[in-house]
PASEBA-1860 file (N, C-alpha, C; in nm, 3 decimals):
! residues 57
1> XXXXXXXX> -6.580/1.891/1.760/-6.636/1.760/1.776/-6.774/1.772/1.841 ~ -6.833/1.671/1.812/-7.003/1.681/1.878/-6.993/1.658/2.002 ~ -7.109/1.723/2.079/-7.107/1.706/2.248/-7.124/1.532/2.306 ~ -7.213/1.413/2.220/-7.240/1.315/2.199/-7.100/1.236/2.125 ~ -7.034/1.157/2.221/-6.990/1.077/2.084/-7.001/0.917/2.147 ~ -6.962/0.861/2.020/-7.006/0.706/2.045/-6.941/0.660/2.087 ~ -6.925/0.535/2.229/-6.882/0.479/2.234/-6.717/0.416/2.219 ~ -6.768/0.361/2.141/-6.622/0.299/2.032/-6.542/0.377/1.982
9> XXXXXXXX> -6.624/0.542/1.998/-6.471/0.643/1.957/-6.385/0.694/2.046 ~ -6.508/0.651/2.180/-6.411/0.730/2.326/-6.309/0.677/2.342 ~ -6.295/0.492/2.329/-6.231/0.420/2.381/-6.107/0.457/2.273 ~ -6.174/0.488/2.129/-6.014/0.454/2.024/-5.948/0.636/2.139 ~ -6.040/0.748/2.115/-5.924/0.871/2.201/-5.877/0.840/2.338 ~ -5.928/0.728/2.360/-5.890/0.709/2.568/-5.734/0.653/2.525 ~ -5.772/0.555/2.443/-5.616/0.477/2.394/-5.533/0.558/2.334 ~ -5.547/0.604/2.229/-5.444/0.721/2.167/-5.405/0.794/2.289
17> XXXXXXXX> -5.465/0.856/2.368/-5.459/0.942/2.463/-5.332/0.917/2.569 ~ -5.339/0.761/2.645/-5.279/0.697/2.697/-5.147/0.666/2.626 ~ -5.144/0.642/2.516/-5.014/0.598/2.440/-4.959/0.705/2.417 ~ -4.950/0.868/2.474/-4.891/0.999/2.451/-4.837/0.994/2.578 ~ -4.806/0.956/2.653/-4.776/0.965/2.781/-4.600/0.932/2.799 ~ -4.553/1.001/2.895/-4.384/0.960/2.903/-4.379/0.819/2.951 ~ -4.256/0.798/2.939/-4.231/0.571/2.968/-4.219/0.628/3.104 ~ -4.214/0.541/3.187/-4.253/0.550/3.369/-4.064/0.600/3.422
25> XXXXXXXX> -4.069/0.666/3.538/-3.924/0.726/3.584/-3.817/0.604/3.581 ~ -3.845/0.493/3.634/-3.782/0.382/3.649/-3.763/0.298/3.530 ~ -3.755/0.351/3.435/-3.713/0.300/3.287/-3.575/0.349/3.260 ~ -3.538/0.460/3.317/-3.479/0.596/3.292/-3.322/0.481/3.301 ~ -3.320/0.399/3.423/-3.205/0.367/3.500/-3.172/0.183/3.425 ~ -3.335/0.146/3.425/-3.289/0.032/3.352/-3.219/0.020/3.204 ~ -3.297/0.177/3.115/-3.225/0.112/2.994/-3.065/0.192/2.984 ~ -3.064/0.289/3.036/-2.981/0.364/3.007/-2.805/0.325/3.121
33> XXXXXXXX> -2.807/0.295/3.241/-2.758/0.254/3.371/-2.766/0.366/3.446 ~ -2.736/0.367/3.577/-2.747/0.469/3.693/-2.695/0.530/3.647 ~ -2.609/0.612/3.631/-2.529/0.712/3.662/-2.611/0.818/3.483 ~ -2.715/0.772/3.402/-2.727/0.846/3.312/-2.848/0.903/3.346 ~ -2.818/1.062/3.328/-3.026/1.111/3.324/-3.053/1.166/3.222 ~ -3.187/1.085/3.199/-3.226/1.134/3.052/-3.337/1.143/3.082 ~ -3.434/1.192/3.004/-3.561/1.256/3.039/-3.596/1.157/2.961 ~ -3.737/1.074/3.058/-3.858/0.948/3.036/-3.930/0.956/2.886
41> XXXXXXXX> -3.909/1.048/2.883/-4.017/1.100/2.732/-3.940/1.089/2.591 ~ -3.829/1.039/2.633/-3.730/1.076/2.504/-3.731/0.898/2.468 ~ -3.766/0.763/2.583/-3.754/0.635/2.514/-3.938/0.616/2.524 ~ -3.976/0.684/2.471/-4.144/0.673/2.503/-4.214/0.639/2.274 ~ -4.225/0.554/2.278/-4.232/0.492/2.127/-4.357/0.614/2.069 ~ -4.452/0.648/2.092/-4.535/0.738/2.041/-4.521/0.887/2.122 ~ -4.529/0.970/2.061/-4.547/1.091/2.047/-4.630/1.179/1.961 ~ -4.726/1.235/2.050/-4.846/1.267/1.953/-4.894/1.384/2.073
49> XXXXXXXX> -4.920/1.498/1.988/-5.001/1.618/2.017/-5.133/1.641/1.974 ~ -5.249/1.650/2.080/-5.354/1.647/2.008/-5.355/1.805/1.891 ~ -5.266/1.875/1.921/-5.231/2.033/1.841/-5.208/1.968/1.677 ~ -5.051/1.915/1.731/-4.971/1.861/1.610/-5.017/1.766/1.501 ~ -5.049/1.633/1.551/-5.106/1.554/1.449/-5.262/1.488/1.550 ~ -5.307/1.473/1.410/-5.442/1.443/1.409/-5.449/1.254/1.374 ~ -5.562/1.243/1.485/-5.565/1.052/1.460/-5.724/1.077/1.378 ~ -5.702/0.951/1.284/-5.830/0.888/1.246/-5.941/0.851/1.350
57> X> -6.001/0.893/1.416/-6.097/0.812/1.554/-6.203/0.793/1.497
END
């Protein structure tokens, strides 16, 4: 990628970027109930590697 980029493309990789992230610890208990542990990343709706798949930006 170029050392320069525009604007409007930082913001579309800031967002993609952000939406790769695990759902917060305290999700873990609401959806699932106490007594279950499951790892945050497994009810997290996007999953994306900047390796694995590639976004349009």
């Amino acid at each position: 990628m170029t050392r320069y980029k525009p604007r409007a493309k930082k913001k579309r990789l800031i967002k993609k970027g952000g939406q790769t992230k695990w759902a917060p610890f305290w999700t873990v208990p609401k959806k699932y109930g106490k007594g279950r542990r499951v790892h945050p990343g497994r009810h997290t709706v996007v999953k994306r590697s900047w390796r694995r798949i590639k976004i349009k930006a």
